[in-house]
N, C-alpha and C positions, 0 to 999 in steps of 0.2 A: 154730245159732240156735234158742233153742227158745219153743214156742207160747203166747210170755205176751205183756202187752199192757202199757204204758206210757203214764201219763197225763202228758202235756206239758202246764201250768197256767202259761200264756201270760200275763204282767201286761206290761212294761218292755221287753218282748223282740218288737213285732210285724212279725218278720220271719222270712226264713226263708234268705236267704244271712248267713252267717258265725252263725249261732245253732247254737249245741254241745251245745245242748242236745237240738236236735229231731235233727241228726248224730247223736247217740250212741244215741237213744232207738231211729230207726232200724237203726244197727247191732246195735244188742244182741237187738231183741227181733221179730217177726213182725208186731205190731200197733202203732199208735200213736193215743194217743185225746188230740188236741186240743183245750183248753177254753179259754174266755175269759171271767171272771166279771166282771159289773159290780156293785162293792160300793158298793150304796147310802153305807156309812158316806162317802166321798168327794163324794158328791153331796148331804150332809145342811146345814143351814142352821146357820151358825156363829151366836154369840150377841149378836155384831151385826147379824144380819140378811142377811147376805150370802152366796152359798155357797162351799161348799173348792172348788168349779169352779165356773168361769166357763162361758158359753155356747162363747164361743169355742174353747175347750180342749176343752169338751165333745161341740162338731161335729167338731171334728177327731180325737178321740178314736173317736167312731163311725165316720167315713170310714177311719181304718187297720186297724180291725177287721173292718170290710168287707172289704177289699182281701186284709188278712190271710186271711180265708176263701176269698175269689174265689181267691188265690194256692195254696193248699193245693189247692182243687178242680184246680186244674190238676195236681197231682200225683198226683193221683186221691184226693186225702184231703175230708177234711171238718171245719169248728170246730164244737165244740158253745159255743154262747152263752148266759148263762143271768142273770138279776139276782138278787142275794142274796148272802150272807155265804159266802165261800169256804169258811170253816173249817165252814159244811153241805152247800155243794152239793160239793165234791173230794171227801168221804169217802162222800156217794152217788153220785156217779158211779164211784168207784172199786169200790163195792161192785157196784154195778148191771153193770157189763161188766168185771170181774174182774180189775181191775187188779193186776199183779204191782209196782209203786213209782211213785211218784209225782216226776217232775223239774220243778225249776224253780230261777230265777237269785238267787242270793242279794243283798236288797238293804240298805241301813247304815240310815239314817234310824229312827227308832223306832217310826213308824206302819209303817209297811211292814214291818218286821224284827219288831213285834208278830204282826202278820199270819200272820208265816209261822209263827211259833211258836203260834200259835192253831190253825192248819192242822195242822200239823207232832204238836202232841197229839190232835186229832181222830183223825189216820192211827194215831197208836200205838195208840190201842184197838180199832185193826183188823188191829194188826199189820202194818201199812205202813209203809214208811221216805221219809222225804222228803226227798230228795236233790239238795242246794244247788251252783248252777252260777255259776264267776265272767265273768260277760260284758258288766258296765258300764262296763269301764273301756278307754284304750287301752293300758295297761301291768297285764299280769297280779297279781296279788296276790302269787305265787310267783315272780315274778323280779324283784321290788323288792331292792336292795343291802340291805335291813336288812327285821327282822321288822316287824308293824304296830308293836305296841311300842315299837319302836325310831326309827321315821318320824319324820325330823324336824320342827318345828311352824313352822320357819321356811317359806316357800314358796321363797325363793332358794337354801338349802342341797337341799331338796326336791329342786330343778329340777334341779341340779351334779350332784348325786351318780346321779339314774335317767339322765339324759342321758349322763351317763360310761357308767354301769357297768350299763346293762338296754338289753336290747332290746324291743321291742314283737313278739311272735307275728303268724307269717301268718294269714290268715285260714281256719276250716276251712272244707271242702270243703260244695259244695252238695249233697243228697240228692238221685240220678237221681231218688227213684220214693217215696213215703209212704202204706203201707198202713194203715185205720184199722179198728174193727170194723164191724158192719153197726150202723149209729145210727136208732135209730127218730126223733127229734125231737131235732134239731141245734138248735134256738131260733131266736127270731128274733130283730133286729138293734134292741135297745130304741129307743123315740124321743124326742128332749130334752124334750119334755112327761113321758112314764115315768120321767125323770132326774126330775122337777123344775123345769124350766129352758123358756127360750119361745128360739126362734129367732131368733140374732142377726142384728143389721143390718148389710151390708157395707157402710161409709163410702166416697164416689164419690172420697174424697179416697186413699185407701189405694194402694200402690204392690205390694201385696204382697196374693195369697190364697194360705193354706199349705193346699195338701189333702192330709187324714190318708192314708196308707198308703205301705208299701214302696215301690212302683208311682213315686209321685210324689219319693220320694227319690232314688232312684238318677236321675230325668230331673235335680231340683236338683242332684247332685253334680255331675251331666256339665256342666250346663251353669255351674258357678261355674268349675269348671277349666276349661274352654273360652275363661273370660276370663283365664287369666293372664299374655298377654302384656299386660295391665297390669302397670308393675314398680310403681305403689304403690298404695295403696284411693285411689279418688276422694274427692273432701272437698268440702261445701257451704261456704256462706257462712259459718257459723257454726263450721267445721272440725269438726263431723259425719262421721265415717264412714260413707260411703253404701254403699258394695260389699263390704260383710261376706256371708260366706256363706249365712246366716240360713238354717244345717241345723239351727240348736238345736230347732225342735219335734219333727221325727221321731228325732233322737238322744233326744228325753225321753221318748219313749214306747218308743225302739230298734227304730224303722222301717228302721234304718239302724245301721250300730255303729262305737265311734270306731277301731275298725282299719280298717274300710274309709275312714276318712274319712283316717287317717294314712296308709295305703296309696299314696291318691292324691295326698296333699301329698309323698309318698318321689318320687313320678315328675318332682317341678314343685319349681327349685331359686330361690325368688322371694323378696321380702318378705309377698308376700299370701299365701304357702301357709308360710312362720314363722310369720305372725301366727295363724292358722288353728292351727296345732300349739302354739301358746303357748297359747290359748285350750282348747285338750281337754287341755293341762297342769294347767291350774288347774282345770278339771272332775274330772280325776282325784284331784288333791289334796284337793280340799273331800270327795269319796267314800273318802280314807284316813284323813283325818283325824274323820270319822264316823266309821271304822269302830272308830278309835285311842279316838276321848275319848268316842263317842257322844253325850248330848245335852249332858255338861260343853263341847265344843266351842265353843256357842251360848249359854256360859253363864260362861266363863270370866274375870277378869281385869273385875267390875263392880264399879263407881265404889260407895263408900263414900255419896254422896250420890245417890240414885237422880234420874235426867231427870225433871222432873215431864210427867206426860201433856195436853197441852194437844191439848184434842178441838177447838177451834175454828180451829185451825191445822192440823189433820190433817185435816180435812174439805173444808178449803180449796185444802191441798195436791193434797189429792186428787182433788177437781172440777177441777182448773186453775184454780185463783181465787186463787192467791199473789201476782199481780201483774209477777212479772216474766216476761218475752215467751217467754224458752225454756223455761223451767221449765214454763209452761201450757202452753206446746204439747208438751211430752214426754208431759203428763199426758192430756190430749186424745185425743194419739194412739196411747197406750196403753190408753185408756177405749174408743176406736172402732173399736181392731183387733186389741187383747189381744197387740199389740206392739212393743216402743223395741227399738234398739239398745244396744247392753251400756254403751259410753259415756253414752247418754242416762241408763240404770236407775242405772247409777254416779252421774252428778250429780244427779237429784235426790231420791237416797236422802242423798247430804251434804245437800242443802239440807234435807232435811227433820230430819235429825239436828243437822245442825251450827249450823244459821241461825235454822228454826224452834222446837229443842229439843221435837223432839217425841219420844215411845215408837218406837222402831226397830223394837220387835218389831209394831207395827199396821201397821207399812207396807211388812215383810216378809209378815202377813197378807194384805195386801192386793194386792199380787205376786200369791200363792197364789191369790187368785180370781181375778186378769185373765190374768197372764200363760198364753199358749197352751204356753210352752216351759216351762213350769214344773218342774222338778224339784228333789227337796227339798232335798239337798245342796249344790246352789249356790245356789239361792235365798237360804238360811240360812244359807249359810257366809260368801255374798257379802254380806248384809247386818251380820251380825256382823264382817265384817273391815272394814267401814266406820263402823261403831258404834264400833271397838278394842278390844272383848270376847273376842276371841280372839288367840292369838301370829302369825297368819298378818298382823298389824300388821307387824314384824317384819320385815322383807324392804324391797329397794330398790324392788321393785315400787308406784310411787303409785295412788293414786286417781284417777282419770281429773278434768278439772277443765276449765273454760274461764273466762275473765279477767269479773268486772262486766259490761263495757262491751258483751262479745258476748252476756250471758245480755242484754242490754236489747235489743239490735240485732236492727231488724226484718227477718231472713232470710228467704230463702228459704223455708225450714222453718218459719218462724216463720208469717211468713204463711196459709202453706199451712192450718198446724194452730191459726190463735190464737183459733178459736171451739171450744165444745164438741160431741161431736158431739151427734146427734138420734136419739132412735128413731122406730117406727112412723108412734106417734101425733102427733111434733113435740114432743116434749118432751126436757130436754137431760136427757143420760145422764150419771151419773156423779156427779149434785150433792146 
């Protein structure tokens, strides 16, 4: 082993079991120097007014980064934290404590994959090499039956063919011990104010608080398997999926990775632990088929007649003021907790496509600011395959749907959610 030092430049990745990246750094090198950038560009205010994060995403975003740090101190390491533009602060940090390369996880999306390439020329005029890791997915890039290239567009021949003929990798080993250099000013831990952003309001109606970090992942994992001697998900009035895992926010930030989450559905032979690996299927697919068409993906297969943009209907939609009971209330309860289950996001991304004829792509934006699980490849993938802009149409796989008479029907859920919520001051959020 010899006396050089590796910068781990932590985005997508805040953890530290099953992450191969901070393994390898350790084995190769003496030192490892930890960083976690918050790039303003994410937190800037889009040109409706709105930001790329929401409050929600963005508390929980600080709470895993914390954790992530507290976790490392336990190793005896330390994060360094810093806000600003990666592609300045990694190539002085790297210069500053002598960093022999630079690792970190490669991501498909174009803002992100921008990023690294912004990064990635900075390092080369330091003569640094910046060395891309695959760790978003549950099925490795290099044991798909065919090259990206080759990927099929369909998601049912997708499914056949990795299902057949790939296995999913174990998970690697945890580091006993993480040595880092001696760090004069690790940073401190920004506050949603230094974001931009004011302190969201937890809704007394909310069934669910996600807190950011590893820590609080592996209790969620333990405790959904815990229930699976339910043999099917519970269902509300309105045939709602209530008993969804709801790992999606620390898998989006990779508090948690989907090996470890297939790991644990390998042990539990159920319908709730199928549906669970059906769902990190089609997370892995929307992240191949980025990596296959990049932005043509979200772009592909558009209507000769463009949807016209009706903002007075997309305003509507999106305060909860459409009028019909479940529809408002999906909307509600995604404005008051930054998040629906995947069913809900599915139906009234159709209503808002299909019924209202509104722009898909503002209310895939709009996703992008509330939801807390947000990440860009299913966000985007998921809303363009409901729009029918891309081949992943295509497949026996439906869109999730429920009949008229239940979107009217005043449920349980419906109830629950059919006001908007409130902030601070008593004013409704979201209108």
């Amino acid at each position: 082993m010899s006396d050089r030092t590796i910068l781990v430049w932590f985005r997508n990745d805040l953890r530290i079991h099953d992450n191969e990246i901070l393994l390898e750094a350790v084995r190769k090198v003496d030192k490892v120097l930890p960083v976690y950038c918050f790039d303003p560009y994410y937190f800037q205010q889009t040109t409706s007014g709105a930001s790329k994060t929401g409050s929600f995403r963005a508390r929980f975003l600080l709470e895993a980064v914390a954790d992530l740090r507290k976790n490392l101190q336990g190793y005896g390491a330390e994060l360094i934290i810093r806000i600003g533009n990666p592609a300045e602060i990694i190539p002085q940090l790297a210069g500053q404590y002598h960093v022999s390369e630079v690792y970190h996880h490669r991501e498909v999306a174009y803002e992100e994959t921008a990023k690294s390439e912004e990064v990635e020329a900075a390092l080369w005029k330091l003569r640094l090499n910046l060395k891309h890791f695959i760790g978003h997915t549950m099925y490795h890039k290099e044991d798909l039956p065919f090259p990206i290239k080759d990927i099929p567009d369909s998601f049912a021949v997708f499914k056949k063919k990795v299902e057949r003929d790939s296995n999913v990798r174990p998970c690697v080993p945890t580091p006993e011990h993480i040595y880092t250099p001696d760090i004069a000013d690790a940073g401190e831990l920004p506050t949603l104010q230094q974001l931009g952003l004011n302190q969201p309001v937890d809704d007394v109606r909310a069934t669910n608080y996600f807190q950011g970090g590893e820590t609080a992942a592996l209790v969620q994992l333990h405790k959904y398997f815990s229930k699976t001697d339910l043999a099917v998900k519970a269902k509300g009035k309105a045939g709602i999926i209530t008993n969804t895992s709801k790992l999606s926010p620390w898998l989006a930030v990779g508090c948690i990775s989907p090996r470890q989450v297939y790991w644990e559905i390998f042990k539990h032979n159920d319908a709730q632990s199928s549906m669970l690996k059906l769902e990190l299927l089609w997370r892995d697919y929307f992240r191949f088929m980025f990596k296959k068409h990049g932005q043509k993906f979200i772009q592909a297969k558009v209507t000769e007649e463009a949807v016209a943009i009706n903002n007075d209907n997309f305003d509507k939609w999106a305060a909860g003021k459409t009028g019909i009971p479940f529809i408002d209330a999906c909307m509600h309860e995604l404005n008051a907790t930054g998040y629906i289950c995947n069913q809900c996001r599915q139906i009234v991304a159709t209503y808002l496509v299909n019924d209202l004829k509104a722009d898909w792509i503002k209310g895939a934006t709009y996703f992008e600011e509330k939801l807390i699980d947000y990440s860009p490849a299913s966000n985007w993938g998921n809303w363009a395959f409901i729009a029918g802009v891309n081949d992943a149409k295509v497949s026996k796989y439906t869109i999730a749907a429920i009949p008229q008479k239940e979107l009217d029907t005043k449920s349980d859920f419906v109830t629950t959610w059919e006001s908007s919520p409130v902030d601070e001051a008593g004013d409704l959020v979201g209108v």
